[in-house]
C-alpha positions in Angstrom: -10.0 20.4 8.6 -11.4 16.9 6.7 -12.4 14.4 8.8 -9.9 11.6 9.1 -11.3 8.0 8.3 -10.4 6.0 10.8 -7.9 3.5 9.5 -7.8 0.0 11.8 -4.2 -1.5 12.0 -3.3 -5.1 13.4 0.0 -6.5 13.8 0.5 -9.3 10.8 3.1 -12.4 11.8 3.8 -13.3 15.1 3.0 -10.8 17.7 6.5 -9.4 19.1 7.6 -9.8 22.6 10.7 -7.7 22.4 10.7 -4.0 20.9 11.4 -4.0 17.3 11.3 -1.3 15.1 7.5 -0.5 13.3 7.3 -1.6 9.8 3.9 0.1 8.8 2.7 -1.9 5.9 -0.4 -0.5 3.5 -2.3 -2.7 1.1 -3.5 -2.0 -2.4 -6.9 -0.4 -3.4 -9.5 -3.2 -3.1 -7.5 -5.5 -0.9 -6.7 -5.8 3.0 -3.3 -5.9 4.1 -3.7 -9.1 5.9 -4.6 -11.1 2.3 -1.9 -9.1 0.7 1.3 -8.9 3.3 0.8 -11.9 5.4 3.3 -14.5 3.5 6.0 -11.1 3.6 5.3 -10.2 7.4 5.7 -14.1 8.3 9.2 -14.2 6.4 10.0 -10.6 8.2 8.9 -12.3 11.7 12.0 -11.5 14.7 13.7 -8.4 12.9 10.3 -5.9 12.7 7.3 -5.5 14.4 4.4 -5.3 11.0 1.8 -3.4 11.2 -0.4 -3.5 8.2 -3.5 -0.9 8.1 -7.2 -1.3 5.8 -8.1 1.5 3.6 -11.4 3.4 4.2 -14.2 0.7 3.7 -11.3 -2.0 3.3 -10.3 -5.1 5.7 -11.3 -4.0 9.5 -11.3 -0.5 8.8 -14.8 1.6 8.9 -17.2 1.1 5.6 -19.0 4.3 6.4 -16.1 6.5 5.5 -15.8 10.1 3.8 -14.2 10.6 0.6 -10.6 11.8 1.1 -7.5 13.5 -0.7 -4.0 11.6 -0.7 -3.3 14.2 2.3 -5.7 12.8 4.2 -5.5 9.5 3.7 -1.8 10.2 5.2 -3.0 11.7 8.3 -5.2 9.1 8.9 -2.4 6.8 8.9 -0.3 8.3 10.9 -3.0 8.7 13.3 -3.5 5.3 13.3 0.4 4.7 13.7 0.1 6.9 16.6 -2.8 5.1 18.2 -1.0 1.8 18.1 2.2 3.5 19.4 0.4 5.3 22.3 0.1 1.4 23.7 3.5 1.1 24.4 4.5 5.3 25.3 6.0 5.4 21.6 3.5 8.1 20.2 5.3 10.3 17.5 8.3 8.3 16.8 10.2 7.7 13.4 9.0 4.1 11.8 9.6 2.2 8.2 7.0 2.3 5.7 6.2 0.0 2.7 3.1 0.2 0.2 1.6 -1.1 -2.8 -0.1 1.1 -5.2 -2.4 3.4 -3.4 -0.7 2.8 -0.6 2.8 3.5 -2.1 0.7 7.0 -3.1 0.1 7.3 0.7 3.7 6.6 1.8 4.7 9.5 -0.8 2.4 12.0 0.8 4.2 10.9 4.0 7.5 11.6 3.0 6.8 15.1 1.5 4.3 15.6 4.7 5.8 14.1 8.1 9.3 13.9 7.1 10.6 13.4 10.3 8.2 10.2 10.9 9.5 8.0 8.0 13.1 6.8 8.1 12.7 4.6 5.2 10.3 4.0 2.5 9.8 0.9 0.5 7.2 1.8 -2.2 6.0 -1.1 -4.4 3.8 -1.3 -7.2 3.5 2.2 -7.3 4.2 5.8 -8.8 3.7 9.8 -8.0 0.4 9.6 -10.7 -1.0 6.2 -11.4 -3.3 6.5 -14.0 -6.0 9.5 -15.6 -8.3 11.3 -13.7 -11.1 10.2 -15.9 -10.7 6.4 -15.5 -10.1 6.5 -11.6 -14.3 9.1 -11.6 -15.5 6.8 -14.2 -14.6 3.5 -11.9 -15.5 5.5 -8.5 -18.9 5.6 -10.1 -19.2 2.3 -11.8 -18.6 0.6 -7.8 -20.8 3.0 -6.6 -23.9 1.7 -8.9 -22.5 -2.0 -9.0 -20.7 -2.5 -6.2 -17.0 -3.6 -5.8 -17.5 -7.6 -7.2 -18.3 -6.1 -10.3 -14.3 -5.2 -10.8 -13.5 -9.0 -9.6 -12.6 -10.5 -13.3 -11.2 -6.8 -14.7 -8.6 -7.7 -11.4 -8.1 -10.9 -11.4 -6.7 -10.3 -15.4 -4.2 -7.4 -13.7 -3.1 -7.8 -10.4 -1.2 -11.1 -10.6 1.4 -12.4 -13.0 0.8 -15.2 -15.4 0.1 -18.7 -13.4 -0.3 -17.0 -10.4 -3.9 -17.8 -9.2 -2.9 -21.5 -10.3 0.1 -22.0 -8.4 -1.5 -20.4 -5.5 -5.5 -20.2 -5.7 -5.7 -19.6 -2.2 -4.1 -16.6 -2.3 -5.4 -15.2 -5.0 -8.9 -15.6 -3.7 -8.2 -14.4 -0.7 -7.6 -11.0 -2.4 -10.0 -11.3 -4.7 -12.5 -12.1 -1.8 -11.4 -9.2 -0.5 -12.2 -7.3 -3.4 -15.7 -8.3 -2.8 -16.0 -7.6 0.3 -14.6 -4.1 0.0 -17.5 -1.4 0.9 -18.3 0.8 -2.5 -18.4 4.1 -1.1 -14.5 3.6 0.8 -13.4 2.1 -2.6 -14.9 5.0 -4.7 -13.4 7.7 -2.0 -9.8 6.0 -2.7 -10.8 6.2 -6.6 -11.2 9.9 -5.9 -8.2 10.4 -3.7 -5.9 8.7 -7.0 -7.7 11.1 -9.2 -6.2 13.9 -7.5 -2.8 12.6 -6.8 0.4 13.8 -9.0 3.2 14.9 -6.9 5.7 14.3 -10.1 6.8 17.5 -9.6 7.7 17.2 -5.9 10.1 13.6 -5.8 13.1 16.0 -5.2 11.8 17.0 -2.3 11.9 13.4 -0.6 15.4 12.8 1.4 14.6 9.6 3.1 15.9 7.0 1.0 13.1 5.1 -1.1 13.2 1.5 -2.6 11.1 1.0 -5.4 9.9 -2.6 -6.3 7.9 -2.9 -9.3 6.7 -6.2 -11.3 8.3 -7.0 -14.3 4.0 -8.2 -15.7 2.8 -5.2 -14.0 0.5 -3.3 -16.0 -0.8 -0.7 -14.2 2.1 0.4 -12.8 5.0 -0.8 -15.1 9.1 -1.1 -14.3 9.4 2.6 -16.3 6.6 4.4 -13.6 9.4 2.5 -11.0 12.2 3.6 -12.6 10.8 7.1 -12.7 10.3 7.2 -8.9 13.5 6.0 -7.7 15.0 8.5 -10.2 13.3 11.3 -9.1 13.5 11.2 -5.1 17.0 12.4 -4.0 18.1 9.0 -2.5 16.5 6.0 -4.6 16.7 2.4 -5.8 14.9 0.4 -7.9 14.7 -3.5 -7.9 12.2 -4.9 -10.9 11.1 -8.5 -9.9 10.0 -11.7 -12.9 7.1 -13.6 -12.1 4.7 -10.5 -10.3 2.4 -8.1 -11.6 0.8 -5.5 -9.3 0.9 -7.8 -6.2 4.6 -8.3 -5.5 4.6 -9.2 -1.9 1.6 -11.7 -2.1 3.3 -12.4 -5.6 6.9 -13.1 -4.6 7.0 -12.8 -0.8 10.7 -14.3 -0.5 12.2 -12.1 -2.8 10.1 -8.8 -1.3 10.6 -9.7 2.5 14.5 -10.0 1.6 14.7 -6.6 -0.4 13.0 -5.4 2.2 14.8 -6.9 5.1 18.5 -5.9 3.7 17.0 -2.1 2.4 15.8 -1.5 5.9 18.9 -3.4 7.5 
């Protein structure tokens, strides 16, 4: 079997004193989950207990990791869910999911994977193939010669709406600084791990219900690739939000953390 990159978590808002039930929160590719789910988790504080996880190479999460399929990248979470449950004699309970882009991929893979561990899934930004094949090898090796600042203005132009990084530069460098920061060969493996990744064919197959939020600037992931997913799964929903690109809950955390809060109830 692969090896599984070890994926770090931490818990984002307030740490909880009473049980709440495990939101798992993943970020996009090239940014941490604290820059890009903070402002959401905050707004989520007393009803869940967040816990966001780093990519391969990402955030706090190891920079020396192996390439890896969607599949794996799912184990790896869950391994990393089970690690942080194992703390409080939880390990291999059911939890509530929610990710952007690559991450949204991930939660997919969970759903048609580990069924029974995902009650609910909020996928944002997302879709069951994002992109061509050719563009996700041809960036995996333009990071791995260049490094992952080299994307930095190509980003800045598609991840957030228009007026974004003004009305909230310290955001938006915060995920753009994590961009930077991002190790080349984790990046490149996640590149890899998109290229592979079309499980169009498969949606019916999911029975958890699934919220789709998509961005109504998105580019890379429009309202239609939403539209299609929430369509295709056996229980979905979609919700289209103004103002956000590829970001939505560093974008518009109000409006994410209260779709979020009244799909997950």
């Amino acid at each position: 079997m692969t090896q599984l990159p070890l994926l770090l978590t931490a818990e984002l808002g307030a740490p909880q004193a009473a049980a709440r039930p495990l939101l798992v929160v993943g970020p996009s590719l090239g940014t941490s989950a604290a820059a890009l789910w903070s402002a959401a988790a905050q707004r989520l504080e007393g009803r869940f207990t967040v816990l966001g996880f780093d990519l391969p190479g990402h955030g706090l999460s190891a920079k020396a990791a192996p390439a890896a399929d969607m599949a794996t990248l799912a184990r790896a979470v869950l391994a990393a869910v089970d690690a942080f449950q194992a703390r409080s004699g939880a390990t291999g309970q059911g939890f509530f999911y929610a990710g952007v882009s690559v991450s949204g991929c991930i939660g997919l893979q969970l759903l048609l994977d580990a069924p029974d561990r995902i009650d609910r899934a909020v996928i944002l930004n997302s879709a069951a193939k994002i992109g061509e094949a050719a563009g996700w090898r041809e960036r995996a090796d333009l990071v791995r010669a260049q490094g992952c600042a080299v994307l930095r203005e190509a980003s800045a132009g598609r991840w957030f709406a228009p007026g974004f990084p003004e009305r909230d530069p310290a955001t938006a460098d915060a995920l753009l600084e994590s961009l930077c920061a991002a190790d080349a060969a984790g990046y490149a493996g996640v590149c890899e791990a998109l290229a592979a990744f079309d499980v169009r064919a498969r949606l019916a197959e999911i029975e958890a219900p699934v919220l789709t939020i998509g961005g109504r600037d998105d580019l890379a992931t429009p309202p239609a690739a939403q539209q299609a997913l929430a369509a295709g799964v056996r229980h979905g929903r979609v919700e289209i939000l103004d103002a956000a690109a590829h970001l939505a809950p560093a974008e518009q955390p109000d409006a994410v953390a209260g779709l979020i809060a009244g799909f997950l109830g």
